[in-house]
Every structure is written in C-alpha cells, then in structure tokens.
N, C-alpha and C positions, 0 to 999 in steps of 0.2 A: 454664123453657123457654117457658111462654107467657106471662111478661112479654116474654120476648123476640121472641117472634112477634109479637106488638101492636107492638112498635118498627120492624117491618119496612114501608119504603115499598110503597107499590104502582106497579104497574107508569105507572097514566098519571100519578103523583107523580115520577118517576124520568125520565118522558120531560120533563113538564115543569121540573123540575131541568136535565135538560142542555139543553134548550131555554136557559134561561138563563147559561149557560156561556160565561166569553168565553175559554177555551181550550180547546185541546185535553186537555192537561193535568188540568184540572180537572173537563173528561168521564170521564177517565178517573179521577180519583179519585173521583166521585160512588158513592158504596155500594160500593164494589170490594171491602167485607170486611165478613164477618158471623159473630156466633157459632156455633159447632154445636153440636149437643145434647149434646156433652162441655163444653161452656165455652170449646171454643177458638175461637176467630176465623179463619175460611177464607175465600180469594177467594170472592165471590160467585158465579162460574162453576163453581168446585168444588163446589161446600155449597148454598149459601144460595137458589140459584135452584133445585138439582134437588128441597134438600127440600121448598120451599114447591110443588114443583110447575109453576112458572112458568115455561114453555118458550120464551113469546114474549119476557121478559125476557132468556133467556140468548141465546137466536140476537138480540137487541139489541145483546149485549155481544162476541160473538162479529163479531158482521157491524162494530159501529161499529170496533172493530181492526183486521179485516183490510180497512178501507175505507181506511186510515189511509195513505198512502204513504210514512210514514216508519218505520224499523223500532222496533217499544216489545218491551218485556218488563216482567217484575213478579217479584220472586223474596222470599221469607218472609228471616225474620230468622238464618236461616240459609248467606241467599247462596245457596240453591239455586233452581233456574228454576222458576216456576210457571205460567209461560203464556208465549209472543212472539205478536206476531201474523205475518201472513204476509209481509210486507217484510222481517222482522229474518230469516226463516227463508229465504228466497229471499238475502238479503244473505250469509248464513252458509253458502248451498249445502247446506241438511239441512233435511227436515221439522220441522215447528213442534212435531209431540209428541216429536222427538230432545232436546230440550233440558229436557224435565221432569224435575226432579228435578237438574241438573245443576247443576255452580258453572263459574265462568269459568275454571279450571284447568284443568277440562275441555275448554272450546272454545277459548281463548284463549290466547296465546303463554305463556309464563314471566313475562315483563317487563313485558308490558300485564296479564297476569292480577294479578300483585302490585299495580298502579297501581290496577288495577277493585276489588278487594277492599278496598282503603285509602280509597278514597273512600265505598264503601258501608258501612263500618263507623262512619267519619266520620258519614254519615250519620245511619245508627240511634242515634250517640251525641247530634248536634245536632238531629236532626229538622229540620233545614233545607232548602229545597229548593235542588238544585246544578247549576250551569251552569258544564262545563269542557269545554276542549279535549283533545281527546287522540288515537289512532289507533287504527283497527280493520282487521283483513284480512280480505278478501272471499273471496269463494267461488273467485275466479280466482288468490288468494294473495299479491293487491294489498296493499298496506299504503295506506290511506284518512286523509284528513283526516277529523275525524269532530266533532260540540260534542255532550256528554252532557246532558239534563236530566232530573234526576233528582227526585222526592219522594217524601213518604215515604207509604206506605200507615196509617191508626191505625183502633181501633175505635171502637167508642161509647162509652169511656172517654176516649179522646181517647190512648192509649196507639199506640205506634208498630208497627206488625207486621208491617210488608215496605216495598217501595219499588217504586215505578215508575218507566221511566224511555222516553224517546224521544231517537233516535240521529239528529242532522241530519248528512247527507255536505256536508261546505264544502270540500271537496275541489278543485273545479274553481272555486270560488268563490274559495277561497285562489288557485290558481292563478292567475286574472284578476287576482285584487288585488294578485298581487307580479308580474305580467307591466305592468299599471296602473301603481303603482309604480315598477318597473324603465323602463318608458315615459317617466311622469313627470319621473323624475330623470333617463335621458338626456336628455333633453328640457331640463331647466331646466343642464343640466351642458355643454349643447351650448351656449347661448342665453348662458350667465354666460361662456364658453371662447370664444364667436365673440367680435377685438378690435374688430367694429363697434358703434357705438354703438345698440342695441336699446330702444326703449320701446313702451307701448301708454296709449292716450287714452281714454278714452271720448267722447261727443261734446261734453261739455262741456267737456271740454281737461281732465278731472282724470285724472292719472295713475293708471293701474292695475297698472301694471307696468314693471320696468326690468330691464337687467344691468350688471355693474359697470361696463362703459366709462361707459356713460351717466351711473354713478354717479361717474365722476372728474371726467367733467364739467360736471354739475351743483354737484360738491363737495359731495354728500350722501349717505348713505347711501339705498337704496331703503326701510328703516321710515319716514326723514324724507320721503321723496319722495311716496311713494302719497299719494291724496288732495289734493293740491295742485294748482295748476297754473305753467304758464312765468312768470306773472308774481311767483309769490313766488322764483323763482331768477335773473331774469334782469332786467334793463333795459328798459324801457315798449316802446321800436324795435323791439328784436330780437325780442323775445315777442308783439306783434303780426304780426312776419312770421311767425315759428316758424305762431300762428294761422290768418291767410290761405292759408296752404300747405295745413294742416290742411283747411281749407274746400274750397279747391279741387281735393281729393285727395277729398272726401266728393263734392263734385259732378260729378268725374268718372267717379266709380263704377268707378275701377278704378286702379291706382297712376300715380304720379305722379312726376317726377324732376326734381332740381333741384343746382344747384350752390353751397354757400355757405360762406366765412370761418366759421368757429367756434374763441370763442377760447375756453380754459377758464379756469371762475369762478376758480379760485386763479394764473391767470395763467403755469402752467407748461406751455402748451403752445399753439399755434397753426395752425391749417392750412386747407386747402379739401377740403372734403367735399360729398363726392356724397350726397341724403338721396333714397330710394324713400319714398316716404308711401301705405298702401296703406286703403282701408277694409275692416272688417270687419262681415261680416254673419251673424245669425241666419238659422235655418232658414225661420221665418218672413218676412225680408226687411227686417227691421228693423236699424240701423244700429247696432252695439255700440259701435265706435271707430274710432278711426283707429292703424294700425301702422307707426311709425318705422323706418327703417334707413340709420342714416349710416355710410359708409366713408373714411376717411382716404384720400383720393386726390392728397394733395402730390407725394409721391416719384414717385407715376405721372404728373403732370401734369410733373415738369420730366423723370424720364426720356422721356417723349413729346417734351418740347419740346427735350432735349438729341441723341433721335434721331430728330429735325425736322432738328434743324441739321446734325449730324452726318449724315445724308443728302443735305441740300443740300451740306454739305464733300463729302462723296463723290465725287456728282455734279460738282461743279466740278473735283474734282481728276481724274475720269474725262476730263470734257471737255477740260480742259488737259494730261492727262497730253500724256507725249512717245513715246508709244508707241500704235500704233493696239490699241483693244479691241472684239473682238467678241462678239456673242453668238451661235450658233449653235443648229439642232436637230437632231435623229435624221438628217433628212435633207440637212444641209448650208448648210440654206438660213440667211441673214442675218435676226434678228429686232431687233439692235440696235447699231450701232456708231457711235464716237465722233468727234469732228473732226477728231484726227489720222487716223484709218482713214477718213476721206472724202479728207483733204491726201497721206495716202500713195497712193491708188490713182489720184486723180484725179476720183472720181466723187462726187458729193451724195450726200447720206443717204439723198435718197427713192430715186435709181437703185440707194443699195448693198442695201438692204433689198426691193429685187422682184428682187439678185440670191443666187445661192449663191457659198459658197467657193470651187468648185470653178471656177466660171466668172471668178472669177480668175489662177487659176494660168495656166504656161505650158505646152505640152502635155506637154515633157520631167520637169516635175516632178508630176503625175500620180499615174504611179503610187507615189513616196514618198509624197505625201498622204495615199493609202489606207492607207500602210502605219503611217501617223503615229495616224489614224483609228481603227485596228483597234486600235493601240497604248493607245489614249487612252478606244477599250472595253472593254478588260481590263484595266489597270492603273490607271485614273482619271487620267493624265495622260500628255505625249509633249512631244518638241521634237523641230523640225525645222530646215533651214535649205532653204527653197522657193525658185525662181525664181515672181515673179508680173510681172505686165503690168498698165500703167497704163492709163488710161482711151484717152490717147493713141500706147496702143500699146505705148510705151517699159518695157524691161525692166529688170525691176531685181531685188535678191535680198533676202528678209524670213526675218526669225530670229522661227519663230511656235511661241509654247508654251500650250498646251492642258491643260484640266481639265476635269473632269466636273461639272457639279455638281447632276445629277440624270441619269435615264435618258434624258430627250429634252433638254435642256440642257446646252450646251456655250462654256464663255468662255475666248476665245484673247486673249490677247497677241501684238502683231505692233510686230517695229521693223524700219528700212532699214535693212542693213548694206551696202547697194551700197558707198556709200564708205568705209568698213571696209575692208573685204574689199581694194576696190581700195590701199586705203593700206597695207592688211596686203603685200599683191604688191609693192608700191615697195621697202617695206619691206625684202622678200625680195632684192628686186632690188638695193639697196641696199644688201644684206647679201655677195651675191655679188659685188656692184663694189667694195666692202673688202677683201672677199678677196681679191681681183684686181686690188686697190689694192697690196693687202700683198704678196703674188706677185713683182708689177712692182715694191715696195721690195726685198725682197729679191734681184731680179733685177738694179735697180739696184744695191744693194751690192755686189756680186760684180761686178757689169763695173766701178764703182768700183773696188774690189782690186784686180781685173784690169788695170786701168789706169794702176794706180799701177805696178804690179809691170812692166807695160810700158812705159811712159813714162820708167819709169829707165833699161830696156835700151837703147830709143830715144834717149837722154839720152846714152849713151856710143857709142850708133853714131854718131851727128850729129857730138857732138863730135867724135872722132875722124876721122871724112872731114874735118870744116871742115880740123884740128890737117892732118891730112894732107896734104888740096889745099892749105894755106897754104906747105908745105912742097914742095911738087912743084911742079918748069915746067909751065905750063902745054902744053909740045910732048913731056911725056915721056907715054908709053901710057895710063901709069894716072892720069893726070890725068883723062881722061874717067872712067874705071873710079870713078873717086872721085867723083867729079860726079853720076851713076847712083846710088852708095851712098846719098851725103847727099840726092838727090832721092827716093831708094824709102823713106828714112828720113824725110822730112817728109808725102809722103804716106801714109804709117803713123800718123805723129802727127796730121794730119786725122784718117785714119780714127776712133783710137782719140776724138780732138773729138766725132766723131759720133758713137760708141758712147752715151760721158754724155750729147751732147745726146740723144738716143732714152730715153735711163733719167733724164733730167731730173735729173741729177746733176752738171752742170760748172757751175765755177766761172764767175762774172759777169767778163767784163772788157771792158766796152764799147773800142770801136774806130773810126776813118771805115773804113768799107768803100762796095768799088765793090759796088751792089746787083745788077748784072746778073754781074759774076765770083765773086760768092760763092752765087748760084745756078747759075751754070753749073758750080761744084765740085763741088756734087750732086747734079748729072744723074745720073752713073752709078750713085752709091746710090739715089738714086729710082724710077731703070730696074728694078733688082735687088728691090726692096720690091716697086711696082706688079705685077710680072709680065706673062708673054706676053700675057695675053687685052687686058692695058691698053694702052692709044697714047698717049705721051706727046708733045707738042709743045711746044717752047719759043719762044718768039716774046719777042727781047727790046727792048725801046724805050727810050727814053732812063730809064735807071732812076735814072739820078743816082749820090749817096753820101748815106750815114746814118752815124750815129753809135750804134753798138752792139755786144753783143758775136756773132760770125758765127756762134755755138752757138745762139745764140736765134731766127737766121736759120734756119736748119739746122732746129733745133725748131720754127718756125711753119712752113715749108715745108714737112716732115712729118708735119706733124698733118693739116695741110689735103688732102694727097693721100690719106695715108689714108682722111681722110674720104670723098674722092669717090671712092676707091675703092669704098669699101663702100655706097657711093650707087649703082652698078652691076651692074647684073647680068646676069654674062657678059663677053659683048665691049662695049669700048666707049671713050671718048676724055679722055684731061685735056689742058689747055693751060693753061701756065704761062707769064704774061706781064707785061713789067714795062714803067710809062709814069711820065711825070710830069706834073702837075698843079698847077694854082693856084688855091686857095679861097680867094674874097674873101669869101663871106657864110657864115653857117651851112647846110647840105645841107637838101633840101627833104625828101628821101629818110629814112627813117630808118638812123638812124648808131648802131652801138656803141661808146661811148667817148665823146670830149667834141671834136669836132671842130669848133678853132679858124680863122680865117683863116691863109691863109700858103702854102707852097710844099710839096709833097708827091711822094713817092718813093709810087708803088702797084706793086705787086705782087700780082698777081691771080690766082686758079688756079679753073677753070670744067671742068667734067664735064657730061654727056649721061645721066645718073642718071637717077633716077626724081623727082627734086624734093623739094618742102617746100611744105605749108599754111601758113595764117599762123598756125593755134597751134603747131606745130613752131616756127616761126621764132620764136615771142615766148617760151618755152624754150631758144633757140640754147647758147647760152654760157652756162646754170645749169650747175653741178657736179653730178657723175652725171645727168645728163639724156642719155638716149640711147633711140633707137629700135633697138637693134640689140635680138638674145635673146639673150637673158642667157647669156654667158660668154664673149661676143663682142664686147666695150665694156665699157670705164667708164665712160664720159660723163666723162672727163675731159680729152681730147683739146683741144674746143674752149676750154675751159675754160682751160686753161694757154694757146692762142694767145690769147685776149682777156687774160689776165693779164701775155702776154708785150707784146703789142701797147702797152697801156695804160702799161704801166713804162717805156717809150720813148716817150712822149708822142703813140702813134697814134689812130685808131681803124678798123672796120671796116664797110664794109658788105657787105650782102647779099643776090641778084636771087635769084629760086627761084619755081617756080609748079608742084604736081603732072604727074608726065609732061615738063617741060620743062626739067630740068636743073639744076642749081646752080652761082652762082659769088662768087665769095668776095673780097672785095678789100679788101687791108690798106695803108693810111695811114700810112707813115712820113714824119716832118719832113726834110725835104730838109735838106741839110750840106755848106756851101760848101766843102770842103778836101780836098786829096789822099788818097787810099788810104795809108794809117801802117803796112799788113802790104803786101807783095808776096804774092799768095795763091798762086802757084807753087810759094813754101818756096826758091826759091832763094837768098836771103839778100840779093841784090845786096851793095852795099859798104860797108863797113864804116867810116862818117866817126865815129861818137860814141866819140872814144878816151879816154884817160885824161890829168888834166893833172896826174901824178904823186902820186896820192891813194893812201893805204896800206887795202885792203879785209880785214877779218874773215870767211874762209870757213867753213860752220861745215855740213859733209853726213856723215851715218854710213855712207852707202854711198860703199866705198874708190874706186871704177872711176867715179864722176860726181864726187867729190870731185878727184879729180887732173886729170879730162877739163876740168870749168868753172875750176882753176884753173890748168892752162896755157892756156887760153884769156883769162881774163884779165889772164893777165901777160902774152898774146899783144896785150891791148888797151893794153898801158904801164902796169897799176896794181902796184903792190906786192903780195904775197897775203898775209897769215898764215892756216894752214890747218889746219882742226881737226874731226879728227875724231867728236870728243864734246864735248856744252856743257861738260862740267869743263875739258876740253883749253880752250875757249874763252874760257871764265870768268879762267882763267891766263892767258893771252894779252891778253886785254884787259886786267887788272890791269897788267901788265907794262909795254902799249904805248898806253895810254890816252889818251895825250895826241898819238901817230900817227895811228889809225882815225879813219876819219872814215864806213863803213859796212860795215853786219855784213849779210852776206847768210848765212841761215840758211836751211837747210830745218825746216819746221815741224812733221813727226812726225817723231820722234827718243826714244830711250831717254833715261831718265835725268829730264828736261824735255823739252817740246813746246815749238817756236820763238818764241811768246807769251809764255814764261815767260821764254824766252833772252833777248830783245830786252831785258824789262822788266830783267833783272838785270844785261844789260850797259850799259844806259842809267843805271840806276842808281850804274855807275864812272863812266862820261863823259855828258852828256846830252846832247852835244854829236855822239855817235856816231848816225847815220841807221841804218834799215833798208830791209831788204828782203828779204820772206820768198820761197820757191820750193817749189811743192809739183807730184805726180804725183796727188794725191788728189782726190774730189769736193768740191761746194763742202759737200754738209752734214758732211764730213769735217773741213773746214778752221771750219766755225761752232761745232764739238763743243770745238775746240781752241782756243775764244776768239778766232779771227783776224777784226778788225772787217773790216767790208765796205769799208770804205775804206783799207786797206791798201794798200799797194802790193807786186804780187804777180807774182811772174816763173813761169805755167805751165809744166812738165817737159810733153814735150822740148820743149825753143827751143835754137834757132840761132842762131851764133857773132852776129848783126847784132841778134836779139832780147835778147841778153843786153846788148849794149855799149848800145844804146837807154834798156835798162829801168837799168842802173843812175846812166848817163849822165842820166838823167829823175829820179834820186831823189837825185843829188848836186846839182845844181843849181839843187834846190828853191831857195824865198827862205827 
C-alpha cells in the first residue's frame, strides 16, 4: 500500500500534466484510476482522491467535467456508469448521480443499447481509442446525430479498466452539410441542365469551370478543359475576341452583352449567340473571374425576323385589304383605321381617328349600333348591316362585324354593300318581271289556243257569206244581211290580230300597208285600253306606206300608249300622229337604231307625263328596265318596240325632259306601192283566178275543209280534198303528176304540215306548198315551219285566199 502511495502524483504534478495536454481527452485520462487498498484500481474521484485526502484535487476533477460542454462519462469494465459530467446529464434529462452504477440498457433504447455495448466491449478487447457515429435521444425524446470518442481508462500496469468517452451533437452540423450538399448539387444539376453554354475564367483566362453545353463546344470534356485557356481549343481570331470581351466585361465592372457566330469545334453545329460576360468578385473586391453565359439565339433571331416580316405582310395586307378595318375603344372612339375605311367614308385617317363610330352612322341606324355594341360586350362578337354617311353626306349601307379583343378594344370589319343590296333589288325585281314574263307567256298561250279555236270558226263564218253572197243577187234582201255577216266576221278576225299582237304571239307576215289606215283601225282598241281619264288625239299626215306586218303596227302602237299611259297621272293627253320625212345626213339628235339617209314614214305618240332624265333615257330600251313598282311592268314593252322597229329597218327617237312630257317617234322606210290588204276586210274582187291547176287540200277540221274548198273551186282550180295526211299521202301517189300545190294546214293528227309537205314533195318535187294555220307564230316554229314559208293566216277571205295561192303558183 505504500509503494503505492509513493506512485501517487501530486496535486501541482497533475495540474501541470494537464497544463500540457493538447486534448481534452487526454485531460481526462490523466490519473483518472488509482489503486485502493484492496488492490483494485477505482476512478480517482471515487478512491484515490478521498483516501489521500486531497479535496482540492477532486473538486479539480469534478469542476474540469462539468466545465466541459460536451456530454463525457467513464464507466468500469463492466459497462456500468461511474461518473457523467453535467452535459451528458442535462442531455439525458436526469441527474448525473442517476446514472451510477448503471449500463446503457438502462438509459438507452434496445438498438442503440446493443450498438453501445458492442463497441465498448470492442473496446476493452482492442484497447483502442474509438471515433464513431451513431445516435442518441435526448431529454426531449429527439433522436440526435451524435460522433462517440471513446478511450480506454488503464492502471499503472498499463492494464485496461474502464473507458471514457465524450459525446459530440453533429446533429445540426450533419444537417447544414446535407442541406450544403443538397445546395451544391442542385446547384451544379441546375448549371449542367441549363442548354446555355456556362463557363467561369479566372482573370487569367484559365478556365475554372464549365457545363456540358460548353463542353460540346469546346469538344472536351470539363477534366480536359479546367486549367487551360481559349487558345488551346480554338483558333488565334476567335480567342483573342472570346479575350477582349473578357477584358471589357472586367473593365466594366458589371456584365456585358454581345452578339456572336460560334461554330462548334467538331463542326456539328452553328449559330448566333447572345454571350452576358459578367465579373466576379471577392468579398474583399478583388477580381476572381469572369462568368460566361451564351444562349443560342438563332431560332429566336429568324422567328423575330419572320414576325418582322410577317407583320409588315399584315400591315400591307390590312392597308390593301378591300374591306375597311377599324379599331375602336370602350367608348366608341376610332384609334385606328385602314385606307379602305378612309376611301369608304370619305374622310383622312387624321379626321377618322378625332372621330367616333357613332358619328358616322345615320341617325336611323343608331339605335341598332347600340344594340350590335351590347351584343359584341357579351358575347365577344356581332354583325350588323348599318346605314352610314359619307364625309360628303351621301348615304350608303356597310355590312360591319365586330370582335372584342380585349375589354377596352374593339376591331370591326366594314364593307359597302350599297351596290349589293341595290343589285340584290334588281334582282328581285327581275325576279318578279319573269314571273310576269312567264304569266304574260302563259297568257299568251291560251289567247294563242284561243285563237286558233277562233279563227277556224271565223274560217267558216267568212267562208260561208263570201260562198253565200257569191250566190245571191245582189237586189235579193240578204245580200246585204250577208255583207254584215262577212263584214262582222273580218272585224273579228282583226280583233282576234290584235289579241296575238298584245300576247306577242302572231305570226310575221310583212305587207305595204297604208300607215295612217292601219292606225286608224286601232283607235277603238286603243280608246278601250287608255280609258276615260286619258284623251286621245289622232292627228294624221301624210303617213305614207311601209312594208310590214300590221300586227307589228298594232304591237309598237301599243306599247307606246301604254307607255305614256303610265307616264300620267291621272287626267291627261296622248296624241298620235303620223308625218313624212326626208333624211339626207345622219340625226344630230340622238337615234335608236341605225338611222340611214332616205325617205321615212314617222309615227309619233307624245303624252303630258311626268318626263324622263337623261339616265332614264340612256336605259330606254334595255330588257326589264322599268321605272314602274314592281308588278306593274316588265320593262319589256319598250324593249319589243325597238326590236320591232329595228327588224323593219327603222329607228327611233326620243324628246322628254322631267315635268315635260314624253314623245316618242318611230322611223319607218317609206314604200313606194299600193296597200296589197283592203283593211276594211271587205275583200273587193276577186281577179287572181285559177288557169286550170289541180290543188291538194289537206284540213282535219271537216266545216273549213269543205268552206276553202268550194271556194277554190269557186276560183276555177280542181280540188283533191283530204281530210288526214294518209288520206293525202294517197292522193298524191295516185295524182302525182296532176298537183301542182298542196295547201295544208299545219297542226294536224297523225303529222304536222312540215312533215306533209316533206312527204309529198318527196312523190312529186315538182308539187308547191302552201301551209295555213289559226295558230301563234311560236306554234308554228315548235312545228318546224321556216320563216320563209309561205303562209296563208286563218280566217282569210275568199280574195286573200285566191292572192295567196295565186302568189305561190306563179313563183319562178
């Protein structure tokens, strides 16, 4: 025992021991175990300081622990606690004498106790000292990052007899270095991810850093890159600029921007890039480097320059559109509109832009604006069709459709449809004079019908008086009685003339006619048509003769009264007057038609109307042209008089002046030769007889079949008379070499008289014709009868028959 007391340092031995100490650690291992007076070896705190007595040693050992701020303990070779100081005990939430005596089973979980135990057995077996991670839970029932340092406690044999150990919390320290870490790497993960090309310089141009674009373009990897500079990758030119830029990025002290070609080293790639070059600085103000950043700005430089252009097309095609565009705001007002919406309104861009929409419109279209407006703020768009007003006043109609294209912006589309619209009305109008075309055709057919079906009965009344009076004295009674009949039966057959001329449906048979007696024939229908409120006057002068047919008369004479009927309103006057005329030079006046020199029949019809402008008149005689309302004209009236006039080689003029009237005067070729009709209808006498010629009669109605042929055998010809083309067909076979003409009617069952002719000419060619019909002429063009036939109109009279075929035997 007192060798072993002599071993014992003393106390200012022991200060200066840990004086020398360059750990903590080895503070605390300094004498921390001493024998006791059994031979065992106790911490010095337990034993070795109380026996020796030495109090200021143990409050040494005591105080240098709980000075300690990091939690220690010391536990025997049993893993039981034999001291902590006051951190381990504050860490653990329980007094520092709670743990004497105890093992880590006791304070420690299951799974960290088994980890503590295994390493402190480790211990005692290697006597090493040990620096491991691991975790401990605190007073608050944290679970702690925690690094153990452990050594081993030995005596003065050098023998192992406990361990000490100091607990560092890295807890928030791990934390910073995986929050560090996790920085770091988004950080280089962001930098390698951006496709701009990233580097950093130092100022001596040695790279210190890259990311992989940089590295494509370089064509190196960044281990080869670092360390180097632009002139070991590039070409002497470009790596002095790449430098220069560098420079002048360092002497601006703040980034720098530039535009340049970069092509890459391996040649797969080319473009213009935009590079920022910024410097970077220490805390101190010293110059670390300079920081690249080049972006690929190709696809953006041409889509800039594609919607460069592409907005200049815009623009052009705005300006040239054919539709005016404007731009509007919240409140109506113009903030931008095009050349056409200066050309439609009438006004410059600068006066349309100081005005609003609204101050174009017409006051009647208003309030639909507003309603287009209201439309076009809750739904985002509207169409309209507005009245607006030109700059010069003039009214016109615009088709304007509107969109929103924000809350206070608004772009309309605006077209003229004034002449639209107006052509769309013609249109209409043009629609109803078809109808009213088609009306009067059909109105036409049916007096056609009707005329045929009359003209036959007429056909045997006529007959029959002529047959009759031929046979009666003229001193017996009914000689007159019969004169009456065949007279009321020719003025029937005018009438029914008139009828087709009115439906534009008779047959062409030019004639000389006296101009002033075949206007005085239709006074009384004209009377009849005009009505009371009209005064007609006839005034007739030397009218001459023409050559034409007196339906065409009839029909220009009608049309034209009409006309100036409907030129009046109310009471009021026509005068119908006919003169003659000698034109040696061409009219100064303007003419309709082609008026040649020479000798002229006028006929002229003048009303007290209300007139005609001169764009009325320069429309006169266009088809459907009419100022009447619609269902009250065709505009085809005049239309047929210039058509009729023209096919007789006339023409027409025209005086007229609003409020003063209209008159009208038609130009027929004067015609040196007797009247060829008696317009009476009385027949006179009868010289064109027969010089014993054998005629082919060929009618399916039995009553005009027997009437024209006692009459012609009243004329001295021979008859064969056949009621059907078969009957006929036989007939001619038989007598082929007698006939010398086939007078046919040309509707008929079986064949149409076109057909008959052809078939009978076909026996003899030698055989003439001569057709006779009651029908219209488009009747007789349906049945192939050419227009130069020679044509005996139903009813005619006993001197018109002997004429007409007198005229077709005689031929050369």
């Amino acid at each position: 025992m007192k060798g072993l007391e002599e071993e014992r340092p003393s106390y200012g031995e022991l200060e200066q021991r840990c004086r020398r100490a360059e750990s903590l650690l080895e503070v605390l291992l300094l004498g921390s175990v001493v024998p006791g007076d059994d031979g065992v070896e106790t911490p010095l705190s337990a034993a070795w300081w109380d026996a020796s007595g030495v109090s200021a040693a143990r409050s040494l050992q005591g105080a240098l622990l709980d000075a300690i701020p990091a939690p220690v303990f010391y536990k025997d070779l049993s893993g039981r606690y034999l001291g902590v100081n006051r951190a381990f005990a504050e860490f653990q939430g329980c007094p520092a004498g709670a743990f004497v005596g105890k093992t880590v089973y006791d304070v420690a979980p299951p799974e960290l106790a088994e980890q503590y135990h295994a390493k402190d057995l480790e211990l005692f077996r290697d006597g090493e000292m040990q620096v491991y991670a691991s975790q401990m839970r605190n007073a608050q029932g944290e679970l702690r990052d925690v690094v153990f340092h452990k050594a081993p406690l030995r005596g003065a044999d050098g023998a192992v007899r406990g361990l000490i150990g100091v607990i560092q919390d890295v807890t928030e320290r791990n934390r910073a270095e995986e929050a560090l870490a996790r920085s770091q790497g988004f950080l280089r993960t962001l930098v390698d991810t951006i496709p701009d090309l990233i580097w950093l310089k130092d100022p001596q141009g040695v790279f210190l850093s890259c990311n992989p674009p940089f590295e494509r373009f370089l064509g190196a990897q960044e281990e080869e890159i670092l360390g180097r500079r632009d002139e070991d990758f590039l070409d002497r030119d470009q790596a002095a600029f790449f430098r220069e830029h560098d420079r002048l990025a360092a002497e601006a002290g703040g980034p720098r921007v530039n535009e340049e070609w970069l092509v890459f080293r391996d040649g797969s790639y080319q473009g213009l890039f935009e590079t920022i070059k910024t410097p970077m600085w220490d805390l101190e103000g010293n110059l670390v480097g300079v920081l690249g950043i080049s972006r690929d700005i190709t696809a953006h430089k041409r889509t800039e320059e594609a919607l460069r252009a592409g907005e200049e097309l815009w623009r052009s095609y705005v300006e040239n559109a054919p539709y005016g565009i404007f731009v509007t705001d919240g409140k109506r007002r113009i903030l931008q509109a095009n050349a056409e919406a200066c050309r439609m309104s009438g006004y410059s861009e600068e006066e349309l832009l100081a005005r609003s929409l609204p101050d174009l419109l017409v006051p009647d279209s208003l309030p639909e604006a507003l309603s287009a407006f209201q439309e076009v703020l809750e739904t985002g768009r509207s169409y309209r069709e507005l009245g607006f007003a030109t700059r010069a006043g003039e009214p016109r109609r615009w088709s304007l459709a509107e969109v929103r294209l924000s809350p206070t912006r608004f772009l309309g589309y605006a077209r003229d449809i004034t002449a639209r619209l107006r052509a769309q009305r013609e249109r209409e109008q043009l629609r109803e004079q078809l109808l009213h075309s088609q009306k009067m055709e059909s109105v036409g057919r049916l007096a056609g019908g009707v005329a045929h079906d009359f003209n036959n009965m007429l056909g045997v009344i006529l007959g029959q008086a002529e047959i009759a009076l031929a046979r009666t004295e003229p001193s017996n009674p009914l000689h007159g009685a019969l004169k009456e009949i065949r007279k009321a039966a020719a003025r029937s057959a005018d009438l029914t003339r008139q009828l087709l001329a009115f439906a534009r449906k008779q047959a062409s048979a030019p004639q000389v006619l006296d101009l002033n007696e075949t206007v005085e024939g239709l006074l009384g229908i004209l009377h009849r048509l005009l009505g009371e409120d009209i005064r007609l006057d006839w005034i007739p002068g030397e009218g001459g003769t023409v050559r034409m047919d007196p339906a065409q008369v009839d029909q220009i004479l009608a049309n034209l009264c009409v006309n100036a009927r409907d030129a009046i309103d109310g009471v009021g006057r026509i005068v119908i007057a006919t003169a003659r005329t000698t034109l040696r030079e061409a009219p100064k006046e303007p003419v309709y038609g082609v008026a040649v020199p020479g000798e002229y029949a006028v006929l002229s019809v003048g009303d007290d109307g209300f007139g005609m402008d001169e764009e009325t008149r320069s429309h006169l005689f266009e088809p459907f042209f009419t100022t009447k309302v619609p269902g009250q004209g065709t505009g085809l009236g005049l239309a047929t008089v210039y058509g009729l006039v023209t096919q007789n080689r006339g023409f027409l003029q025209v005086d007229s002046a609003p409020g003063k009237g209209s008159t009208f005067r038609v130009y027929l070729p004067w015609f040196d030769e007797a009247p060829s009709v008696a317009p009476d209808g009385e027949g006179g006498e009868v010289s064109a007889r027969s010089q014993g010629e054998t005629l082919l009669l060929v009618e399916d109605e039995p009553a005009i079949l027997r009437v024209v042929k006692i009459l012609l055998e009243g004329l001295g010809y021979r008859v064969l008379a056949a009621g059907t083309p078969r009957e006929a067909l036989e007939l001619a076979r038989r007598h082929r070499d007698d006939i010398r003409l086939l007078v046919t009617d040309v509707v008929m069952p079986e064949m149409n008289g076109r057909e008959l002719a052809e078939a009978v000419q076909s026996v003899s060619s030698r055989i003439r014709c001569l057709f006779m019909s009651g029908y219209a002429a488009n009747v007789l063009a349906e049945r192939g009868i050419p227009a130069g036939a020679r044509l005996l109109q139903k009813p005619f009279s006993s001197s018109e028959l002997a004429a007409k075929v007198r005229e077709v035997l005689d031929l050369p």
